[in-house]
C-alpha positions in Angstrom: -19.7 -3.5 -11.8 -21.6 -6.6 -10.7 -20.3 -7.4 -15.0 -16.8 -7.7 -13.8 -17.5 -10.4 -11.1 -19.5 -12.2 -14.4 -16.3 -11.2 -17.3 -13.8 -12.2 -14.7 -14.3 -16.3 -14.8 -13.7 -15.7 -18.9 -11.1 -13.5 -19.3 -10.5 -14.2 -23.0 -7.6 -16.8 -23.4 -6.1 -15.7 -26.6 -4.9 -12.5 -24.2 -1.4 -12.2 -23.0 -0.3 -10.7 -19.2 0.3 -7.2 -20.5 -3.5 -7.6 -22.1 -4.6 -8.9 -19.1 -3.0 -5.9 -17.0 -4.9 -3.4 -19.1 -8.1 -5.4 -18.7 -8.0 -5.0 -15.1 -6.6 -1.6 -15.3 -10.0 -0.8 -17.4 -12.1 -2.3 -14.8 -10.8 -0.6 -12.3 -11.6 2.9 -13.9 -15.2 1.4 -14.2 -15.5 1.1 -10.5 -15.5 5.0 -10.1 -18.7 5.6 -11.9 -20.6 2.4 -10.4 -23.3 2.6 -7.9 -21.5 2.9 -4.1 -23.5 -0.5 -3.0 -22.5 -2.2 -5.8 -19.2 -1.2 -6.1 -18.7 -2.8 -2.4 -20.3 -6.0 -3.2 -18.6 -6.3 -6.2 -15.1 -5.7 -4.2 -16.2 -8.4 -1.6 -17.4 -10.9 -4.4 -13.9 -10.7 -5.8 -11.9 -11.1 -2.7 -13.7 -14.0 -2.3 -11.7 -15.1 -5.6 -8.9 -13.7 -4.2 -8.8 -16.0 -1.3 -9.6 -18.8 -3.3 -7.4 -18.5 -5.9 -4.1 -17.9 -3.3 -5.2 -21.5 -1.8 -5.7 -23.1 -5.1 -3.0 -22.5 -6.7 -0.1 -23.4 -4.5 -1.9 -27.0 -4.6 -2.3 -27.2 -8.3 1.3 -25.7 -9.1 2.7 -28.9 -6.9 0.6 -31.2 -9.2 1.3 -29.7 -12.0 5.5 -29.3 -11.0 5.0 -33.3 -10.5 2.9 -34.1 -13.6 5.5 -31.8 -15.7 8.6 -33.6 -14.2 7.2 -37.1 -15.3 6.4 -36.0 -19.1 8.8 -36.3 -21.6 9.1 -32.1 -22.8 10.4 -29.4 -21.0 7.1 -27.0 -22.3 4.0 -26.2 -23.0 2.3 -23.9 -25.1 -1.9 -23.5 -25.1 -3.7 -20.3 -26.1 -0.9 -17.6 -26.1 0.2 -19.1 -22.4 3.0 -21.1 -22.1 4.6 -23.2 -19.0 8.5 -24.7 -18.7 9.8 -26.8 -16.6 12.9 -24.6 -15.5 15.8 -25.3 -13.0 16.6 -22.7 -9.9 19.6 -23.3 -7.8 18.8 -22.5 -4.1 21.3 -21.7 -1.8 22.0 -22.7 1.7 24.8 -19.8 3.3 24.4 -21.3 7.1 27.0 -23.4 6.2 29.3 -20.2 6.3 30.2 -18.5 10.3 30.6 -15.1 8.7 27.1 -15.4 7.1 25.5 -16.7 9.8 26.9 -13.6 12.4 25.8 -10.8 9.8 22.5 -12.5 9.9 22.1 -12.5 13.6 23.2 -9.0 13.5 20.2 -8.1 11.1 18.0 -10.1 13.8 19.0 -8.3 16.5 18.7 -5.2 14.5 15.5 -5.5 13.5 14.4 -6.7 17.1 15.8 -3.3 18.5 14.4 -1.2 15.9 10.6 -3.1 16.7 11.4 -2.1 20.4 12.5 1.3 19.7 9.2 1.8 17.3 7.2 0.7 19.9 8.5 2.7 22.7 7.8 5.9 20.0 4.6 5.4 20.0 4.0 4.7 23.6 5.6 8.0 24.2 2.8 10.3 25.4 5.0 13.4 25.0 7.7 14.2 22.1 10.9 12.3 22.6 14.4 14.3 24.1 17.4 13.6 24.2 19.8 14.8 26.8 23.6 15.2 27.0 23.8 13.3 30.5 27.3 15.2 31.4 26.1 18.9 30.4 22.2 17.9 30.6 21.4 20.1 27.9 18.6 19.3 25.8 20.6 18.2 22.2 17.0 17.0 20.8 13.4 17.0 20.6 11.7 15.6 18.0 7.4 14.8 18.1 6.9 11.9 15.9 4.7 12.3 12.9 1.5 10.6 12.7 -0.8 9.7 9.8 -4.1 8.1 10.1 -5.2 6.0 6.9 -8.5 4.4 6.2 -8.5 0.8 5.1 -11.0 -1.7 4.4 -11.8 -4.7 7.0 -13.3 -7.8 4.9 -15.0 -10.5 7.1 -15.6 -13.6 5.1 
């Protein structure tokens, strides 16, 4: 496993994304027959890139969007990779009332849902609703609950 951390830093150039999918997708099938221990250092190792990589690039693509706007072509190929210089239109709709209400709707949706979410799982017992003229129980409901193991990296 400890190979992947090693391969990873030379992935062969000549390969395109789909090559590179399938690559990973190999390594990953590798993991399940490594030693436990090494499996886990391996996985911290490469989070390590992770992190790095996720900082690094936003800084190099704003170099790079600057150093391809001053050259004189719109492209560039290099070992099966290529990278264009390519115009997006970006839209601004707070210019328009009717946009601007529908989106403060969704905000106060979305606040009410977080509130209601949270008072769910505050509940200590399951949830009823009552008719209030009749006070007959309409619903009762008991909230399902799954517990899922994750990992915790420190670095």
């Amino acid at each position: 496993m400890s190979k992947i951390v090693k391969h990873s830093g030379g992935i062969d150039r000549h390969l395109r994304k789909q090559e590179i999918v399938e690559l990973a997708h190999q390594h990953a099938q590798l993991a399940g027959v490594q030693d436990p221990q090494d499996l886990l250092r391996t996985y911290i190792e490469l989070k390590r890139y992770e992190i790095y990589l996720k900082h690094l690039l936003p800084h190099l693509k704003l170099h790079a969007l600057e150093t391809a706007s001053n050259w004189n072509r719109l492209s560039l190929e290099w070992l099966e990779g290529n990278l264009k210089l390519v115009q997006r239109a970006r839209w601004d709709f707070s210019v328009d009332e009717t946009w601007n209400q529908l989106n403060e709707q969704i905000e106060q949706l979305s606040q009410l849902r977080q509130k209601r979410e949270q008072y769910l799982k505050e509940c200590s017992e399951a949830p009823v609703v009552v008719d209030e003229e009749t006070g007959e129980v309409l619903e009762s409901f008991e909230i399902p609950r799954e517990i899922e193991y994750n990992i915790a990296l420190g670095l």
